[in-house]
C-alpha positions in Angstrom: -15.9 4.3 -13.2 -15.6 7.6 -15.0 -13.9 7.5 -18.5 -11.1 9.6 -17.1 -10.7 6.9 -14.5 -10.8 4.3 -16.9 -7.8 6.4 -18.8 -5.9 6.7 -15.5 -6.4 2.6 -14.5 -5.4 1.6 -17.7 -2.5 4.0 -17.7 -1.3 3.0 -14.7 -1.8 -0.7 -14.9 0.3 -0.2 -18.2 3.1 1.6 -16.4 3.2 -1.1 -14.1 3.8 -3.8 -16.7 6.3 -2.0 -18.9 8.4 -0.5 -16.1 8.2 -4.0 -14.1 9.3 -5.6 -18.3 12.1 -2.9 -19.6 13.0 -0.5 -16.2 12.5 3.0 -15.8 14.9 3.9 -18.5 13.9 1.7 -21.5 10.2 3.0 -20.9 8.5 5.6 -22.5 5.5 7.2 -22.1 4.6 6.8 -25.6 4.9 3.2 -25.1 2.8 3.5 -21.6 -0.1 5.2 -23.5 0.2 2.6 -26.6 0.3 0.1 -24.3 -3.3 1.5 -22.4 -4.5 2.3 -25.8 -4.8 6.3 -24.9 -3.6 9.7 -25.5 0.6 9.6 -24.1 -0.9 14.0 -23.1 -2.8 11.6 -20.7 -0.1 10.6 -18.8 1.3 14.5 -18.4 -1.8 15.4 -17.2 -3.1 12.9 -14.5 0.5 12.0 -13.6 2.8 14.8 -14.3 5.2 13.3 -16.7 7.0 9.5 -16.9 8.8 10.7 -13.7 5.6 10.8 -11.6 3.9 7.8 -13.3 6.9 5.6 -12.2 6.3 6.9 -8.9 2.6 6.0 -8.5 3.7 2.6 -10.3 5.7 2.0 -7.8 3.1 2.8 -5.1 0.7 -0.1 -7.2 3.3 -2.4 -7.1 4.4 -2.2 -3.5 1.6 -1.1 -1.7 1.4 0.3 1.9 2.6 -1.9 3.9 5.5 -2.6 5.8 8.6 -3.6 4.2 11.3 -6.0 5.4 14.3 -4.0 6.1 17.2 -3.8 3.8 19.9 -6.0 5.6 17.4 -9.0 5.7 19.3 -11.0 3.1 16.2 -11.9 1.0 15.6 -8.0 0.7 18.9 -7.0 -0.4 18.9 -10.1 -2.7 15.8 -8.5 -4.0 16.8 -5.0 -4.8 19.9 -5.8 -6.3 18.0 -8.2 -8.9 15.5 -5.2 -9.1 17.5 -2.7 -9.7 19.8 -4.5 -12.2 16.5 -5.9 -14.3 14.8 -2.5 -14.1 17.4 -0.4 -12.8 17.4 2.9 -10.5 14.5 4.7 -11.8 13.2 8.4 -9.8 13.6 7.3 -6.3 16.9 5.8 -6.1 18.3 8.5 -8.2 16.9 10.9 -5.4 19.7 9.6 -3.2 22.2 11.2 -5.1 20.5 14.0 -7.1 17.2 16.1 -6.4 14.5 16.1 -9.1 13.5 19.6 -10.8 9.9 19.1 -10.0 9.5 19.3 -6.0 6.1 17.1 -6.0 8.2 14.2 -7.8 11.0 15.3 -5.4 9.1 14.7 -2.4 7.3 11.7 -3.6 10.5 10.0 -4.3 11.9 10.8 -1.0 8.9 9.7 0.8 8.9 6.5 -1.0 12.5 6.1 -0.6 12.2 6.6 3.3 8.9 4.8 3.6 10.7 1.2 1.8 14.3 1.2 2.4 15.1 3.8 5.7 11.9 3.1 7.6 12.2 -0.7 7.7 16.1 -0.6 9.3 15.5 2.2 11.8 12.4 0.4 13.4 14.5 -2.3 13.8 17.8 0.1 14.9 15.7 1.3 17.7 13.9 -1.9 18.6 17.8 -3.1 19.0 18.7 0.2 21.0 21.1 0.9 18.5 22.4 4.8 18.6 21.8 6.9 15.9 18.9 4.4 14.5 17.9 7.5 11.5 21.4 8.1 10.7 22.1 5.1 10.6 19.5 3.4 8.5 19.8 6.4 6.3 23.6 5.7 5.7 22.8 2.2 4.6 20.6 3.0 2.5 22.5 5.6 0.7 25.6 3.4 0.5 23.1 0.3 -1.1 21.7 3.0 -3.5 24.8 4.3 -4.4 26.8 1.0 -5.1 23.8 -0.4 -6.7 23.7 3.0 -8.8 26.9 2.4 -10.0 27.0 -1.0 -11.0 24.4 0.1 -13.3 26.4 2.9 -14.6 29.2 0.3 -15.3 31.5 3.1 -13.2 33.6 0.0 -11.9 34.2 -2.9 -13.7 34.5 -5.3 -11.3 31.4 -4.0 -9.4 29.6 -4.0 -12.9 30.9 -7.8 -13.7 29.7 -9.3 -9.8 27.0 -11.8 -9.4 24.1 -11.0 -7.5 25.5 -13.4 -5.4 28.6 -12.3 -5.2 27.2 -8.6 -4.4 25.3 -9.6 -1.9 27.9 -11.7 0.1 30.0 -7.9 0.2 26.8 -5.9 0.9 26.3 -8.0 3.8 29.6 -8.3 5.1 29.5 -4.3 4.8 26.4 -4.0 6.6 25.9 -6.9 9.1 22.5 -7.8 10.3 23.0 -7.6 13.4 24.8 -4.5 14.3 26.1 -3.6 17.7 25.3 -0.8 19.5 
């Protein structure tokens, strides 16, 4: 391995562990490159910024496989303790606003389609449910944007829930089974 490689590996494995430890947020590059033991103009160069080292953190961490869709209850159990321990980060905030840097942009969409919209509209469509895009892509805008403001605090009660509790009215929202 190259020592640029090396510098990118170490980077990214330490963007992995900080934005898995403190969320998107409460991690910043400086800390990344501390962490990797190298340059934080490192990170702007091979990633772009802390926006599109997130985004190939996330792409470590979850891989290319297939993900379960979002109204399995273990998955939405999941995101919800996700996003509250490490909260939105770039690709759930894409929901609701577009980045400035179209590469990031598109990256976060694509990531965003690829784990939570995917997932739901294979299983729309296996189903025959109508509209199985629109669908799945209105579920997963509504998760993102309740989950997005619980971690705002926007509504108290919201903000105060369980994960259990959040869960139980996420799923009661969305059933599992939806008819056609």
């Amino acid at each position: 391995m190259t020592v640029r490689g090396q510098a990118r590996g170490l980077l990214l494995q330490a963007a992995v562990a900080l934005f898995a430890e403190r969320g998107y947020d409460r991690t910043t590059t400086r800390d990344v490159a501390e962490r990797a033991g190298v340059d934080a103009s490192l990170i702007a160069r091979y990633y772009g910024g802390k926006d599109g080292l997130y985004l190939a953190a996330l792409r470590e961490e979850t891989g290319d496989g297939p993900a379960p869709d979002l109204l399995q209850p273990r998955r939405l159990r999941a995101l919800v303790e996700r996003v509250d321990a490490r909260g939105g980060g770039p690709v759930f905030r894409t929901v609701v606003e577009a980045h400035e840097d179209p590469a990031v942009q598109a990256a976060a969409v694509e990531a965003l389609r690829r784990r939570l919209v995917d997932p739901l509209r294979l299983r729309y469509q296996a189903e025959g449910v109508p509209g199985p895009l629109l669908r799945a892509e209105t579920v997963a805008a509504a998760v993102a944007g309740v989950l997005l403001a619980r971690s705002a605090g926007t509504f108290a009660a919201l903000a105060g829930a369980t994960v259990d509790e959040l869960v139980e009215v996420l799923a009661a929202l969305f059933p599992e089974a939806p008819s056609g």
